[in-house]
C-alpha positions as a Markdown table, in Angstrom:
| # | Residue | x | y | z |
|---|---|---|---|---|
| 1 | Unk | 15.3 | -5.0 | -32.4 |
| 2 | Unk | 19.0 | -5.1 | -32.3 |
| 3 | Unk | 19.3 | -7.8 | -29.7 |
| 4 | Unk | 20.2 | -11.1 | -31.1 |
| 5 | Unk | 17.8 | -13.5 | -30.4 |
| 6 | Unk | 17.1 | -17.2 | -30.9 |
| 7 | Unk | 19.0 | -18.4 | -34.6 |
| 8 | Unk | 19.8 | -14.6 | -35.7 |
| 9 | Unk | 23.3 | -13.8 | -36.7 |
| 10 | Unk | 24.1 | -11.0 | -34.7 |
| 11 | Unk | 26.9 | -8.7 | -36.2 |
| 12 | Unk | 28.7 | -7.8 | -33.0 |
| 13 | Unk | 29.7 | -10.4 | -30.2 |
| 14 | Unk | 30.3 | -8.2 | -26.4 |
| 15 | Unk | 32.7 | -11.2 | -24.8 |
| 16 | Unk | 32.6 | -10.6 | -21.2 |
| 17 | Unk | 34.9 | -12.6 | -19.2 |
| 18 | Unk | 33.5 | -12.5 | -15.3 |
| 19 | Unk | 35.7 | -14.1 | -12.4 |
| 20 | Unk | 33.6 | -13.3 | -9.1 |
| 21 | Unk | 31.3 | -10.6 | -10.6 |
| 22 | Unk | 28.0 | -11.9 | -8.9 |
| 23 | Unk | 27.0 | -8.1 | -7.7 |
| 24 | Unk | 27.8 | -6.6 | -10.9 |
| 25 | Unk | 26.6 | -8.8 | -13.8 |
| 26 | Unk | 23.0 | -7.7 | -13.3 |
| 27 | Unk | 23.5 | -4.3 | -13.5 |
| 28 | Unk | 25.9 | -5.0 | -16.8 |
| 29 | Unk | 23.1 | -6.8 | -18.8 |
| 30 | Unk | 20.8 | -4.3 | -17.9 |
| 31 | Unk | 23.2 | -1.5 | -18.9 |
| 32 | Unk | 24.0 | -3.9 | -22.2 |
| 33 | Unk | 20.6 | -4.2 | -23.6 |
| 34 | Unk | 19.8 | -0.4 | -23.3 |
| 35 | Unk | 22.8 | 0.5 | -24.9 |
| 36 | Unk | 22.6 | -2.0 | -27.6 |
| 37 | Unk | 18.8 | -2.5 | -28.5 |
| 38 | Unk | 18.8 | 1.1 | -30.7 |
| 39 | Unk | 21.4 | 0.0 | -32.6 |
| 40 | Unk | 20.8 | -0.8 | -36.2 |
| 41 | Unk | 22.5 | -4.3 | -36.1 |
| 42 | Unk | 22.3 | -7.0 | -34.3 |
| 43 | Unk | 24.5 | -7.9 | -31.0 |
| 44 | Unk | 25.3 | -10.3 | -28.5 |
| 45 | Unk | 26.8 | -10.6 | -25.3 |
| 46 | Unk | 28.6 | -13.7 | -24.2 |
| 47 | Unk | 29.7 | -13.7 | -20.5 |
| 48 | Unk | 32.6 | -16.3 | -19.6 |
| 49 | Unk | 32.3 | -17.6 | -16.2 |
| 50 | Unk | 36.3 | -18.2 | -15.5 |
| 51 | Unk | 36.2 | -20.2 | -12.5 |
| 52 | Unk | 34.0 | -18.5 | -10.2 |
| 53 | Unk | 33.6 | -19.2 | -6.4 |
| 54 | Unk | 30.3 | -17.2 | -5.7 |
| 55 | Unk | 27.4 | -17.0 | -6.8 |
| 56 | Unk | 27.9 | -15.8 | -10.6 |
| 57 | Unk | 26.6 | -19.3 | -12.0 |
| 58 | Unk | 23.7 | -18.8 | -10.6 |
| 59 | Unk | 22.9 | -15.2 | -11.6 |
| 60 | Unk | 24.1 | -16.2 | -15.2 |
| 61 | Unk | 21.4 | -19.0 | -15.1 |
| 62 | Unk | 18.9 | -16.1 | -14.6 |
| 63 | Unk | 20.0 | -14.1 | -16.7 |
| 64 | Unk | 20.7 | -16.3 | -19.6 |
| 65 | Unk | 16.7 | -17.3 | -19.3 |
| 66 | Unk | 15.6 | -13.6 | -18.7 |
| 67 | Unk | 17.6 | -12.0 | -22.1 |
| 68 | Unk | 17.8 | -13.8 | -25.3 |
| 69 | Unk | 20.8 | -12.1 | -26.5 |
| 70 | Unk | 23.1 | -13.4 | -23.5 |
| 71 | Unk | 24.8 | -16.4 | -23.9 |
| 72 | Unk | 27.3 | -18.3 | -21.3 |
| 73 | Unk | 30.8 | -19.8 | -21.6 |
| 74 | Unk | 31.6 | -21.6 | -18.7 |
| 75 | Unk | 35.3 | -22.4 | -17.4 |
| 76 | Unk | 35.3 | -25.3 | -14.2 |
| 77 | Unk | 38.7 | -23.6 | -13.2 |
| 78 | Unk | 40.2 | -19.9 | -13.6 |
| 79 | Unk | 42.3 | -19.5 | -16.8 |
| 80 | Unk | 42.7 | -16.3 | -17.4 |
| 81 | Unk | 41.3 | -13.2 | -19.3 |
| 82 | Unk | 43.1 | -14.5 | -22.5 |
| 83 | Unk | 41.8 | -18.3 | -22.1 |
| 84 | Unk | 37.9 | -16.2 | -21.5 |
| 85 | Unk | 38.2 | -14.2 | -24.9 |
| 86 | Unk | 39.9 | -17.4 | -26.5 |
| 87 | Unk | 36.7 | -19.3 | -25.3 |
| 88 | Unk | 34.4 | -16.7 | -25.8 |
| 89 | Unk | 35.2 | -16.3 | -29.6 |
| 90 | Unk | 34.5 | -19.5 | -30.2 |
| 91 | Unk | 31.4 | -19.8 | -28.9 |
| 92 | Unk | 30.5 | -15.9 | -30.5 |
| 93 | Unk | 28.7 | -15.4 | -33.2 |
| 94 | Unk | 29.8 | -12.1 | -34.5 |
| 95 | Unk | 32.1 | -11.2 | -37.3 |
| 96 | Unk | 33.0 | -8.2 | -34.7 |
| 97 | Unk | 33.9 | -9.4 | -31.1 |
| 98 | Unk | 34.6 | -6.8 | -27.9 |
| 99 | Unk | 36.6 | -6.9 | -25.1 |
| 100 | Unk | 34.4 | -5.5 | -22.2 |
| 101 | Unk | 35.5 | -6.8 | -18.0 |
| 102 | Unk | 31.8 | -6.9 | -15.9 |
| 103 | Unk | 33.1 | -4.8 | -13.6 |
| 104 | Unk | 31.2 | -1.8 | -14.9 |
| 105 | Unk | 34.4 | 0.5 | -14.3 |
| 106 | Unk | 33.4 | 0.9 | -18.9 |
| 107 | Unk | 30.4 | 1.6 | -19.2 |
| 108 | Unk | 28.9 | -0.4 | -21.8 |
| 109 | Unk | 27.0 | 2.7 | -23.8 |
| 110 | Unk | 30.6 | 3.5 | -25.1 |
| 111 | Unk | 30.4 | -0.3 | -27.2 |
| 112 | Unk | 29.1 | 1.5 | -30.0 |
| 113 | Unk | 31.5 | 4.0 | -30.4 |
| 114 | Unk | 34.5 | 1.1 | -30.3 |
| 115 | Unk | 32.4 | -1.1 | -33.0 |
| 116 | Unk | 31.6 | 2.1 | -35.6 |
| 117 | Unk | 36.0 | 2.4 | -36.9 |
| 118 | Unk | 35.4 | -1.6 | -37.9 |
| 119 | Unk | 31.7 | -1.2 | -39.1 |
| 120 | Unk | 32.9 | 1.7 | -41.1 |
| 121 | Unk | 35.8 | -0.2 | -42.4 |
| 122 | Unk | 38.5 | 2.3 | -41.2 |
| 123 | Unk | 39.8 | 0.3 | -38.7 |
| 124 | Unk | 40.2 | -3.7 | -37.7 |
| 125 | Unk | 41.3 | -3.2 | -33.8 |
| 126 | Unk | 40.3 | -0.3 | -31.7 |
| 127 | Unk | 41.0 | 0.3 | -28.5 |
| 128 | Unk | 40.1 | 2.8 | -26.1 |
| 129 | Unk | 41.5 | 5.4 | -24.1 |
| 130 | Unk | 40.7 | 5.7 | -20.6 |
| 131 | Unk | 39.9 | 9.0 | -19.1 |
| 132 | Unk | 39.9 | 10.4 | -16.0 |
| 133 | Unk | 41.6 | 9.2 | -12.6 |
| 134 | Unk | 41.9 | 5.5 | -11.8 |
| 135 | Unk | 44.2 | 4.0 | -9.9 |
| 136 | Unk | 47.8 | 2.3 | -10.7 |
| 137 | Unk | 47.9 | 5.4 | -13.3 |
| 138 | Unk | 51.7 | 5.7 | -12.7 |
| 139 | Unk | 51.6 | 2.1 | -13.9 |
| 140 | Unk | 49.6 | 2.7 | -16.4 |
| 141 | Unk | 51.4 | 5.1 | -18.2 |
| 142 | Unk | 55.0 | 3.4 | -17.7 |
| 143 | Unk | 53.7 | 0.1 | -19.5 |
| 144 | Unk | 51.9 | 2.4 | -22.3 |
| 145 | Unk | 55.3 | 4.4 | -22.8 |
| 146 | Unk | 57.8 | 0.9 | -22.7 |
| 147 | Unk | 54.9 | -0.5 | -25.1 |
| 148 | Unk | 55.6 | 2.1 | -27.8 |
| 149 | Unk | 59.1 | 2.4 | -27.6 |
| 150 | Unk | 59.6 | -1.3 | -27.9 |
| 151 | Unk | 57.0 | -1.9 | -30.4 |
| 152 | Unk | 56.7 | 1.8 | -32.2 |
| 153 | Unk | 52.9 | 1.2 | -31.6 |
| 154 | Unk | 51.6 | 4.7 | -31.4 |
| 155 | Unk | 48.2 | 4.3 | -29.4 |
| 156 | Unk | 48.1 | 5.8 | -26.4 |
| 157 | Unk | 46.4 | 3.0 | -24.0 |
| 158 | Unk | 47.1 | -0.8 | -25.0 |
| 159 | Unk | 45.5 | -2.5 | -21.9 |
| 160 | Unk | 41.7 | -1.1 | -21.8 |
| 161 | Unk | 38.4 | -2.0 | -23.8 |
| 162 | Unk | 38.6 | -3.4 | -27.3 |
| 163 | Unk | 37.0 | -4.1 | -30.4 |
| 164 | Unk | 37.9 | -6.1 | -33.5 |
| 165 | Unk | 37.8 | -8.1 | -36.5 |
| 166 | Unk | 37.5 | -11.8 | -35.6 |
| 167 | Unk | 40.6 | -12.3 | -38.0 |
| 168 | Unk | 42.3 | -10.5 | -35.7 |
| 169 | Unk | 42.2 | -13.5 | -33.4 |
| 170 | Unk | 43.7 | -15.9 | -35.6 |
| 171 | Unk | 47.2 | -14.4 | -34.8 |
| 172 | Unk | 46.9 | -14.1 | -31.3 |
| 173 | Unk | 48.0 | -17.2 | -28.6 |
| 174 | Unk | 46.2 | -17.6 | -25.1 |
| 175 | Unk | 48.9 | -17.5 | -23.4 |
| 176 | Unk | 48.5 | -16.4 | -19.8 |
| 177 | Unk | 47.6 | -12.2 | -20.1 |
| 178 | Unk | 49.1 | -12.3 | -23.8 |
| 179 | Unk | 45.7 | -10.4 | -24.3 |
| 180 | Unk | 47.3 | -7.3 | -22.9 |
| 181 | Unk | 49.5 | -7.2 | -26.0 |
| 182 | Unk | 46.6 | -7.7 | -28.7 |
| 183 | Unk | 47.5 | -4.5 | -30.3 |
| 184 | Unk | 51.1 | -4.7 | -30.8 |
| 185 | Unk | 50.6 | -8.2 | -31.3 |
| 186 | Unk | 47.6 | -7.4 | -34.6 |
| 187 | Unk | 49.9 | -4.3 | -35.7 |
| 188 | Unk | 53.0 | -6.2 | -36.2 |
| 189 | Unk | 50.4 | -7.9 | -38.6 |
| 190 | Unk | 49.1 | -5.2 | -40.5 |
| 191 | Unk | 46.1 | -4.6 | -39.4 |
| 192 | Unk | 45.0 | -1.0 | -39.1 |
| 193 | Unk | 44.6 | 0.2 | -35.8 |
| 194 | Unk | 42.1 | 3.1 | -33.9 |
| 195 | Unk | 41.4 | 4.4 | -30.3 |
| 196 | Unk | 38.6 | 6.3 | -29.1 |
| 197 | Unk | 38.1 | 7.8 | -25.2 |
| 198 | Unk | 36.2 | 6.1 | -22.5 |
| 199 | Unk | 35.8 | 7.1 | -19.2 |
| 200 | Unk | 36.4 | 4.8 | -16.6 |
| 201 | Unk | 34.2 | 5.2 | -13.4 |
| 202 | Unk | 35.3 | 3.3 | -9.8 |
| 203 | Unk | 34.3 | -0.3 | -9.2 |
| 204 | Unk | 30.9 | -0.6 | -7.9 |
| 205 | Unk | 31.4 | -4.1 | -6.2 |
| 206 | Unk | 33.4 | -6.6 | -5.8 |
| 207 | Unk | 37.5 | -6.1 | -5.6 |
| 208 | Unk | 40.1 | -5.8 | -8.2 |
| 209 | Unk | 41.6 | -9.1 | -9.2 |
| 210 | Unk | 45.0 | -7.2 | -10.2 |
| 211 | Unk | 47.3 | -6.3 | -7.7 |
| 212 | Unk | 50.9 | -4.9 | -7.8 |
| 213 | Unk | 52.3 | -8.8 | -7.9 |
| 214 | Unk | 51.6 | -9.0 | -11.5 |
| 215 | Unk | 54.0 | -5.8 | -12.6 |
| 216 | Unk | 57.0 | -7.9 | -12.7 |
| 217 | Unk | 54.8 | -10.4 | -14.8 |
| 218 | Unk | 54.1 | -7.6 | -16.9 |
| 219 | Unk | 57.7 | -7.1 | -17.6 |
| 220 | Unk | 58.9 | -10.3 | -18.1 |
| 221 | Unk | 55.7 | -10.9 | -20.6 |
| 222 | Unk | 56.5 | -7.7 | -22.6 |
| 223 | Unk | 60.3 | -8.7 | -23.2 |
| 224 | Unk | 58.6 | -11.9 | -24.2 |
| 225 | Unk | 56.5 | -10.5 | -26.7 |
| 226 | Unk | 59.2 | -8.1 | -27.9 |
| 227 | Unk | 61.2 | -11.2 | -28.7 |
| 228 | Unk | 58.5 | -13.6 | -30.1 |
| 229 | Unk | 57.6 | -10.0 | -32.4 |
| 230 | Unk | 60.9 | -9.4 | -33.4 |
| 231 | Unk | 63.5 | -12.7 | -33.5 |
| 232 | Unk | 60.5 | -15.5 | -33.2 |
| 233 | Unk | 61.0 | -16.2 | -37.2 |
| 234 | Unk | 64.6 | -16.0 | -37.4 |
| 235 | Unk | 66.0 | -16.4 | -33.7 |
| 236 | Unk | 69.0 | -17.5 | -35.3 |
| 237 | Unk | 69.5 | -13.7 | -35.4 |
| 238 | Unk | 69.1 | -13.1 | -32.1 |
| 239 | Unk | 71.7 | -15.8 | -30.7 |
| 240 | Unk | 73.9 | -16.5 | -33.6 |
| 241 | Unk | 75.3 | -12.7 | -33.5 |
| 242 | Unk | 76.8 | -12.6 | -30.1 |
| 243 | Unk | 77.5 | -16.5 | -30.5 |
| 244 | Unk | 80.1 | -15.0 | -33.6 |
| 245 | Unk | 81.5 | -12.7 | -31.3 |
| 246 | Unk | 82.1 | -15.1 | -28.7 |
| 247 | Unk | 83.9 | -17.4 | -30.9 |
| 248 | Unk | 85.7 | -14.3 | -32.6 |
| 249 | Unk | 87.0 | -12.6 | -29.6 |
| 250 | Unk | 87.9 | -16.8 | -28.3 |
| 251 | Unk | 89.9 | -16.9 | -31.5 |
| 252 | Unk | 91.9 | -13.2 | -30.4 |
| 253 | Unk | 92.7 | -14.3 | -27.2 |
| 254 | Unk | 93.9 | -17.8 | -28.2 |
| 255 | Unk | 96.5 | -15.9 | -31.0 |
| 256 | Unk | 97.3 | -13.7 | -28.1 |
| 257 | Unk | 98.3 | -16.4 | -26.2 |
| 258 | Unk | 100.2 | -18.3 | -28.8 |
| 259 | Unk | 102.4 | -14.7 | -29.3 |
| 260 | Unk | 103.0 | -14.7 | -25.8 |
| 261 | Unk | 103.8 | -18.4 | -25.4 |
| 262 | Unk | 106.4 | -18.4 | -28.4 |
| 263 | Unk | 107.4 | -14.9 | -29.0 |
| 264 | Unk | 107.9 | -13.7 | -25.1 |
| 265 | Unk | 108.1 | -17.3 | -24.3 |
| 266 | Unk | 105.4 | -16.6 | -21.0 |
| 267 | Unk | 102.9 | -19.0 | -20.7 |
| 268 | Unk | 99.5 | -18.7 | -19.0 |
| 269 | Unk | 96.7 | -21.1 | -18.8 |
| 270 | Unk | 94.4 | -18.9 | -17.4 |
| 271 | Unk | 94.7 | -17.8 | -21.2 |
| 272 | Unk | 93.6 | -21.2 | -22.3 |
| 273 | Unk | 90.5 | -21.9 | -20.1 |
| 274 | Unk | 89.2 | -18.0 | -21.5 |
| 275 | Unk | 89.8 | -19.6 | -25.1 |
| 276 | Unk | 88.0 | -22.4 | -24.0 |
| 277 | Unk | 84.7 | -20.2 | -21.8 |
| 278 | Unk | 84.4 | -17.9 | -25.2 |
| 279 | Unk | 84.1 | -20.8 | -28.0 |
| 280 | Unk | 82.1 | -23.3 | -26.3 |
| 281 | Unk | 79.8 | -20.0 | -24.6 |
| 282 | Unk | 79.6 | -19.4 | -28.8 |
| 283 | Unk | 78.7 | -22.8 | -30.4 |
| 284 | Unk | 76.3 | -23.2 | -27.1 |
| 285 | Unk | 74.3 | -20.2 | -28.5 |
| 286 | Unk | 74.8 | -20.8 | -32.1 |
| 287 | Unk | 73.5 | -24.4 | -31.1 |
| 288 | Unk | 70.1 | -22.9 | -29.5 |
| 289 | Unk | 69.6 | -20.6 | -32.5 |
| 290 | Unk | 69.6 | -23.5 | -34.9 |
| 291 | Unk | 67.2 | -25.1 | -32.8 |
| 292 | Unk | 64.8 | -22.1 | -32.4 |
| 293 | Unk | 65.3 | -21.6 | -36.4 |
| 294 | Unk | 63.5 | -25.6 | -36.6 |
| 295 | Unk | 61.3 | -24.8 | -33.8 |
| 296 | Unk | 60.6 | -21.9 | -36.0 |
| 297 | Unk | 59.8 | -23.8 | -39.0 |
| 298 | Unk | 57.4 | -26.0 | -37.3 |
| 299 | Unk | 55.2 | -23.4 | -35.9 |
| 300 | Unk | 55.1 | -21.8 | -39.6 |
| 301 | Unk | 54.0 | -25.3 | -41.2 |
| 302 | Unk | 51.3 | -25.3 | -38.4 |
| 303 | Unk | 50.0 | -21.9 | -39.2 |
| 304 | Unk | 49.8 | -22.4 | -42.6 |
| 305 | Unk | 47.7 | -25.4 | -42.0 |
| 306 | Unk | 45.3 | -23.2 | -39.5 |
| 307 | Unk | 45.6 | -20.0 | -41.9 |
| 308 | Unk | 41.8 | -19.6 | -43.6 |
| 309 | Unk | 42.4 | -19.0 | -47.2 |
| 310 | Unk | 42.8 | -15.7 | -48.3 |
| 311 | Unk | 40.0 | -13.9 | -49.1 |
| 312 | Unk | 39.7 | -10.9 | -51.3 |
| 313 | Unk | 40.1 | -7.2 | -49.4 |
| 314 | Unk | 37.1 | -4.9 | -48.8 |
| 315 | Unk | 34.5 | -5.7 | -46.0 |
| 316 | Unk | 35.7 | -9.0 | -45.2 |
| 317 | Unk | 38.2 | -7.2 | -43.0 |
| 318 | Unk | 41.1 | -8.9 | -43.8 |
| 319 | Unk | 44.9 | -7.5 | -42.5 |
| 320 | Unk | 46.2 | -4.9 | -44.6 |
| 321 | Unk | 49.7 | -3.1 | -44.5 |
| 322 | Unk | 50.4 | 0.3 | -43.0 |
């Protein structure tokens, strides 16, 4: 029996975070155990209960004391799909965790094929590709195509199922929907990435908790993540360049002034207060890079503090390069 039960170590860990998913969590554990009992290792499934307002406590109860191999995580208040897996992991088991929403829009007979890449040791993150028509495609696709031209990720859907190494966690932050950028985010770290299809049927029950409100979120969190990816261990980079033009182009202006105030004897001050705008606008943005490069610093002294040790590479499933 594949099904974790009792003290047994099971190798994979389904986290399911479940906000309002009452109608559909019976159905899910059901369609969990049949696809995972054949399996030659053992699994898990750990539901997180983010804040719900119906009845999902209650259906978790009974199903937590029907099924061995279902265990529950329980959040007083919603905190997001990224607080669920954060919370999730640590209560998992598994050295291999998945991503998988209750909503049985995946179904949960395609976990296997998600898990096999890491089992296999060919992959540490895969993620998979959804077919067929859903809605907020258009969206879809636009976030998939600014994803890999910002981050040169070349997968072709970033926000769907997922499975991966448990290391993989280590790097990522719970910020608010950060979870969306797992990927990029375990990429820019090495790890070796893989996608495989998997259809994605129409909600059975319940509604969608993600409406169009959250694109601009979207945006302003990718440009976020580009940043933190790209400038968040140097952002002196990032603010001390145009902080040197400032200055530089401040210091043209004021010797174009002083030619015109001595050599063609015409004063203006508008002249002067431009001088003025450029520099300060300059040393202002120098000033917040040298802060972000100590800000910087800090966070690396606290990850080296959290960081494991290193362990050697093979099955352990450690990053490696590209």
């Amino acid at each position: 029996m594949s099904l974790a039960t009792g003290t047994a170590t099971p190798e994979v860990s389904v986290l399911v975070p479940a906000k309002d998913e009452a109608e559909n969590l019976p159905e899910f554990v059901r369609q969990a155990r049949d696809a995972l009992l054949p399996l030659p290792y053992k699994c898990e499934v750990v539901i997180i209960d983010d804040g719900s307002r119906d009845a999902t406590a209650d259906t978790l109860r009974e199903l937590a004391a029907k099924h061995a191999f279902v265990r529950i995580v329980t959040h007083r208040s919603q905190r997001g799909i990224a607080d669920a897996l954060a919370s999730g992991g640590d209560a998992a088991r598994g050295r291999v965790l998945v991503f998988y929403p209750a909503d049985l829009q995946y179904r949960p007979s395609d976990i296997p094929s998600l898990v096999q890449p890491i089992l296999d040791d060919t992959a540490d993150i895969v993620t998979g590709t959804k077919q067929g028509h859903y809605e907020k495609r258009f969206v879809s696709w636009v976030y998939n195509g600014l994803c890999r031209w910002l981050f040169g990720v070349r997968v072709t859907d970033l926000n769907s199922v997922k499975a991966y190494r448990r290391e993989v966690m280590d790097g990522l932050t719970t910020r608010p929907d950060w979870h969306r950028f797992m990927v990029v985010i375990a990429a820019a770290q090495g790890f070796r990435l893989a996608e495989r299809p998997v259809p994605l049927l129409p909600r059975r029950a319940g509604k969608s908790k993600f409406g169009i409100g959250r694109i601009p979120v979207g945006v302003l969190d990718l440009v976020s993540v580009w940043f933190q990816l790209r400038f968040g261990r140097k952002p002196l980079l990032f603010f001390g360049v145009p902080g040197a033009v400032l200055i530089f182009l401040g210091f043209l202006v004021a010797v174009y002034a002083l030619i015109e105030r001595y050599a063609y004897h015409q004063g203006n001050r508008a002249f002067l207060y431009l001088v003025l705008l450029l520099v300060l606008a300059g040393l202002m943005l120098f000033g917040f890079g040298f802060v972000g490069e100590m800000l910087a610093g800090v966070r690396e002294e606290v990850r080296a503090i959290r960081r494991p040790p290193d362990r050697p590479i093979g099955g352990d499933g450690g990053p490696r390069g590209n």
